[in-house]
C-alpha positions in Angstrom: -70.6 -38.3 -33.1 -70.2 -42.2 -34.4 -71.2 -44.8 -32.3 -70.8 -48.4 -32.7 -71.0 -51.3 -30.9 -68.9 -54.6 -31.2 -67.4 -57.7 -29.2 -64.5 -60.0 -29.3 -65.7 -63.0 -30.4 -64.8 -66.3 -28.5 -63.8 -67.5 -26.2 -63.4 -63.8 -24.9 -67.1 -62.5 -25.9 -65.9 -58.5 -24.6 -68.3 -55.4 -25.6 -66.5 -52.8 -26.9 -68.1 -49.1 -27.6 -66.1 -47.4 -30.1 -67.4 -43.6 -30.2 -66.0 -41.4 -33.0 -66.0 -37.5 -32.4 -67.4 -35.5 -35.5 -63.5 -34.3 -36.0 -60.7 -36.6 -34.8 -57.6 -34.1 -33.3 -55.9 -36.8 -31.9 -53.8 -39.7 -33.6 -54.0 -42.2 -31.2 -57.3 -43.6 -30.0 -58.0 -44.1 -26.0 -59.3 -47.7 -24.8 -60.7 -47.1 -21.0 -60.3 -50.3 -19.2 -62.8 -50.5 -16.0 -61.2 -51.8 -12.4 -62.7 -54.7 -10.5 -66.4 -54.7 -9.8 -67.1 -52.1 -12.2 -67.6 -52.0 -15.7 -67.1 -49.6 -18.3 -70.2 -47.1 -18.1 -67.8 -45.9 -15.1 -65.9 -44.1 -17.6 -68.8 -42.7 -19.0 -71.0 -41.1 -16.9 -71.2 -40.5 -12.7 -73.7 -41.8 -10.9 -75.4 -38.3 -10.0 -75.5 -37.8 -14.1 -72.6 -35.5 -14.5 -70.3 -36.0 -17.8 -68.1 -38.9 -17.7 -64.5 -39.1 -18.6 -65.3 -40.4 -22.2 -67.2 -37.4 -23.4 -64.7 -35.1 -22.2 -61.9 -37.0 -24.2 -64.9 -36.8 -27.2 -65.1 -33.2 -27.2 -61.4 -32.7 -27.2 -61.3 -35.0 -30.6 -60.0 -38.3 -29.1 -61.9 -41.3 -30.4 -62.9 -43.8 -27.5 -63.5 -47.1 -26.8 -65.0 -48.6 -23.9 -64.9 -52.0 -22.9 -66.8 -54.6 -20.4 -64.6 -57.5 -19.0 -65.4 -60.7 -20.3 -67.7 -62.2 -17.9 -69.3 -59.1 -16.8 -71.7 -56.1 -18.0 -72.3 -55.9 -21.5 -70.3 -58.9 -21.9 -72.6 -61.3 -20.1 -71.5 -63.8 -18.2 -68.9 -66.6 -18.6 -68.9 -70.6 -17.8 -66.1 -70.9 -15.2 -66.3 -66.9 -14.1 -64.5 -67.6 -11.1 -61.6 -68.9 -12.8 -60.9 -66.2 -15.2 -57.7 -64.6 -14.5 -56.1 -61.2 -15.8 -54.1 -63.3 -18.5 -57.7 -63.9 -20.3 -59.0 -59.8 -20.1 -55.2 -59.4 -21.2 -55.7 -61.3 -24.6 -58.8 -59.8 -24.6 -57.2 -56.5 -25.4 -54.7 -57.8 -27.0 -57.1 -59.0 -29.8 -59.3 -55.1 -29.7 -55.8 -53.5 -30.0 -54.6 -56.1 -32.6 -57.7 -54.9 -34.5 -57.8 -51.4 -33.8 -53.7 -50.4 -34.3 -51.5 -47.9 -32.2 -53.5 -46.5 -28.9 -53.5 -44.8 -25.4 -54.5 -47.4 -23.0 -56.5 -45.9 -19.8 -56.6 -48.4 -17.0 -57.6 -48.4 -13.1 -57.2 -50.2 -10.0 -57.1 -54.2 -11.0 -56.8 -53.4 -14.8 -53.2 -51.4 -14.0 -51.8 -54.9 -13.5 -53.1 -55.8 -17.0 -52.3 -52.7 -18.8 -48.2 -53.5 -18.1 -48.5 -56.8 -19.5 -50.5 -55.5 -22.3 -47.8 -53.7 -22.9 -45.2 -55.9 -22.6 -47.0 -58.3 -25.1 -47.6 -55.4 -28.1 -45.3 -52.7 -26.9 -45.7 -51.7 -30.8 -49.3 -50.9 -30.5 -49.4 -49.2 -26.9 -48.4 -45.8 -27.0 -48.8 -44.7 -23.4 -50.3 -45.8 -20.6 -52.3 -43.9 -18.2 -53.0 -45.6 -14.7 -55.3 -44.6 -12.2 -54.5 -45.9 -8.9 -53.2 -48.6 -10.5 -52.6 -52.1 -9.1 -48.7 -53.2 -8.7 -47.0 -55.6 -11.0 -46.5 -59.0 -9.3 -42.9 -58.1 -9.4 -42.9 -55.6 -6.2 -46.3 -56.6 -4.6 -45.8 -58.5 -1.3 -47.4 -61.9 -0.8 -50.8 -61.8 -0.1 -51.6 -63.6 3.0 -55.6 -64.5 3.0 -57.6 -67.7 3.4 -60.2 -68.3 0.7 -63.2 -68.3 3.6 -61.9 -64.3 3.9 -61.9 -64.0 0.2 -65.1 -65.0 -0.3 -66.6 -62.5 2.0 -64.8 -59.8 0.1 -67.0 -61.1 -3.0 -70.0 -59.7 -1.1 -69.5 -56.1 -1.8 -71.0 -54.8 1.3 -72.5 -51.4 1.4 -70.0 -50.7 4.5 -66.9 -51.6 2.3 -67.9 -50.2 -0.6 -68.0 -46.9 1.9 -65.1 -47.4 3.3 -62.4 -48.5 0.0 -64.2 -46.6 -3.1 -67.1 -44.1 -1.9 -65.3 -42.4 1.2 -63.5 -39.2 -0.2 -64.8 -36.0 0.5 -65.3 -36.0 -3.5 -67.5 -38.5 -4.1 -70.7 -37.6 -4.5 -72.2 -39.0 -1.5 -76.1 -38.2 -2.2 -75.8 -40.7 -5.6 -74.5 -43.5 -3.8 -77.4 -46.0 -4.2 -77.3 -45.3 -7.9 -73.4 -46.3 -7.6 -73.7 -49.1 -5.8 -76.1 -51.0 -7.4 -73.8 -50.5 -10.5 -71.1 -52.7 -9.1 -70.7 -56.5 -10.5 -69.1 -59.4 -8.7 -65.0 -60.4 -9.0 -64.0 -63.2 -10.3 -61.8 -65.5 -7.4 -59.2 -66.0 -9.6 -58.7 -62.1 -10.0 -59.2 -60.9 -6.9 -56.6 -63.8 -5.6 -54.4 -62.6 -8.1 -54.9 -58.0 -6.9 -54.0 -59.3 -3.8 -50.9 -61.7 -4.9 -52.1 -64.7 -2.8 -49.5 -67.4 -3.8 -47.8 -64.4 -5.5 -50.3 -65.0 -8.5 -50.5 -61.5 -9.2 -49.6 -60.9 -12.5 -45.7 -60.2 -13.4 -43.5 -58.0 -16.2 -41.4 -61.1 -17.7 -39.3 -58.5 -20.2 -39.9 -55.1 -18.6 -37.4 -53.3 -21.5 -40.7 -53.9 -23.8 -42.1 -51.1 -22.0 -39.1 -48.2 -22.8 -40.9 -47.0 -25.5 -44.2 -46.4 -24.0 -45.1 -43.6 -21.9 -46.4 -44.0 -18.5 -48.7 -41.9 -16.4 -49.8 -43.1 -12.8 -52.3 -40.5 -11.1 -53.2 -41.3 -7.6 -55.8 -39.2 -5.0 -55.0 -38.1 -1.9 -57.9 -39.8 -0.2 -57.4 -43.6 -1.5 -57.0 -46.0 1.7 -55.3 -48.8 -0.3 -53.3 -46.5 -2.8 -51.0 -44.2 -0.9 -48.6 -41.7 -2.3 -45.8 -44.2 -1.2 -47.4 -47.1 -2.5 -48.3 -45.6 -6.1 -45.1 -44.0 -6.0 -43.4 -47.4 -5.5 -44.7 -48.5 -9.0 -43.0 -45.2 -10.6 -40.1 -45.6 -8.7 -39.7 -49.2 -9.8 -40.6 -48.6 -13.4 -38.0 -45.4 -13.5 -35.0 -47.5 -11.8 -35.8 -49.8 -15.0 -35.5 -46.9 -17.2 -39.0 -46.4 -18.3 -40.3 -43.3 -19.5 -43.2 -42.6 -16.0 -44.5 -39.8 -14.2 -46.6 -40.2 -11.1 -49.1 -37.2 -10.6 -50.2 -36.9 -6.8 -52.7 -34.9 -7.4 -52.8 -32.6 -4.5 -49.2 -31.5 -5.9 -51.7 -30.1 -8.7 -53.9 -28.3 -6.3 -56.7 -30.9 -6.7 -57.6 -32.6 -3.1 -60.3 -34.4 -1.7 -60.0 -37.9 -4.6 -60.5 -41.1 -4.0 -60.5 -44.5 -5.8 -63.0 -43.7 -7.9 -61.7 -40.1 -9.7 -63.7 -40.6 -12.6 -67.0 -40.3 -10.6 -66.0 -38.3 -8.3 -67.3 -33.9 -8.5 -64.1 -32.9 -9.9 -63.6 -35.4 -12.4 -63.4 -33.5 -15.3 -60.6 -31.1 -13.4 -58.8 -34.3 -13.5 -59.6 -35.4 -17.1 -58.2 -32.0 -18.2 -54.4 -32.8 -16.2 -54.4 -36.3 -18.4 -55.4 -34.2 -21.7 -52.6 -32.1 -21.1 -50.0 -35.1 -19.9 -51.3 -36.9 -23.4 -51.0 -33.7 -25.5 -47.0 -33.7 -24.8 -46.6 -37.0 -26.3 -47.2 -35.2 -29.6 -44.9 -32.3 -28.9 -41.6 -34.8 -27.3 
């Protein structure tokens, strides 16, 4: 395997990873895209040192690239962190797939609002889209109704809520969760005003019939208190009525039970990693 290592240059600054297997299989390349708090090594490895979702895609012959925010991780920080919004991690990747051509764009949680604009923007260059517990387009998310002295104690990241939202499934490898926690990085304001639409910030698809041509995949646990099969369902729904090619995988339909927020840590992640490679494999057979 190839690695190399890379950034965006200004005014994004963004690490990128760009791991080549010994024998590409695959056309398209994957880009992971991390959620809030995290970065990319979430992708890459668990936090009890199991195999991460990036070196299963490796061995199947996708090439990878994993990315930091700007502002975060790898990245280092940013002047004005709290006021970076989605719009500037979207033309962030924008510029990476710019560079890198036609790919299959992974996101979770606060990234899933990034990943449709993305492809709105460069619907050319974005293949598919695979979602995990993604968050809503402004379009159909209700107004978020919180004052900023509340926001600002969610910026805390408090062992008890990082129990409760991202480490509570019956997956998650409970015995590794010091090693997880210190892991997670700070939001920025701006972002976590817009995941939970205060002012209706959240970002919105202006052109949604840029996105016909891409596939969509949202995959969504059975044990993720703020993404239920109704709420994830929603986005498919919404995205379908707009005739967009999207499936939505609850995965307990699939026999897998027990997931969370956090899949890709999680004891059965590669069980998981195996129902996107087969999802991803029909785009070359359709």
């Amino acid at each position: 395997m190839e690695e190399k290592i890379f950034f965006i240059p200004k005014p994004y600054k963004m690490f990128v990873k760009c791991q080549t297997p010994d024998k590409i299989k695959f056309k398209y390349p994957l880009i992971f895209v991390h959620g809030g708090c995290h970065i990319g090594k979430e992708y890459e490895m668990t936090p009890d040192g199991r195999q991460g979702w990036t070196n299963y895609f490796l061995k199947k012959g996708f090439k990878a690239y994993i990315l930091d925010w700007p502002g975060v991780g790898r990245s280092h920080t940013q002047k004005n962190f709290d006021k970076i919004g989605g719009m500037f991690v979207v033309n962030a990747l924008i510029k990476l797939i710019t560079k890198i051509g036609p790919c299959i764009l992974f996101t979770h949680s606060m990234s899933g609002a990034y990943g449709w604009i993305v492809g709105e923007k460069i619907p050319q260059k974005v293949k598919a889209i695979v979602a995990i517990a993604p968050a809503r387009p402004g379009n159909i998310q209700p107004e978020g109704k919180f004052n900023i002295s509340f926001l600002k104690n969610l910026m805390k990241l408090k062992k008890e809520d990082v129990k409760r939202f991202w480490a509570n499934s019956d997956q998650f490898p409970k015995e590794a969760f010091k090693q997880y926690y210190s892991s997670l990085v700070p939001y920025s304001l701006q972002q976590l005003k817009e995941v939970l639409n205060i002012k209706k910030c959240q970002l919105k698809i202006k052109n949604i019939a840029n996105l016909k041509k891409i596939k969509i995949l949202i995959v969504t646990g059975d044990q993720d208190p703020r993404h239920s099969k109704e709420i994830d369902g929603a986005i498919g729904s919404y995205f379908r009525k707009n005739r967009l090619s999207c499936d939505f995988y609850w995965l307990p339909d699939f026999g897998i039970k027990g997931n969370g927020h956090i899949m890709m840590l999680e004891k059965n992640n590669i069980k998981i990693a195996k129902l996107i490679k087969d999802w991803i494999y029909q785009l070359s057979t359709n």
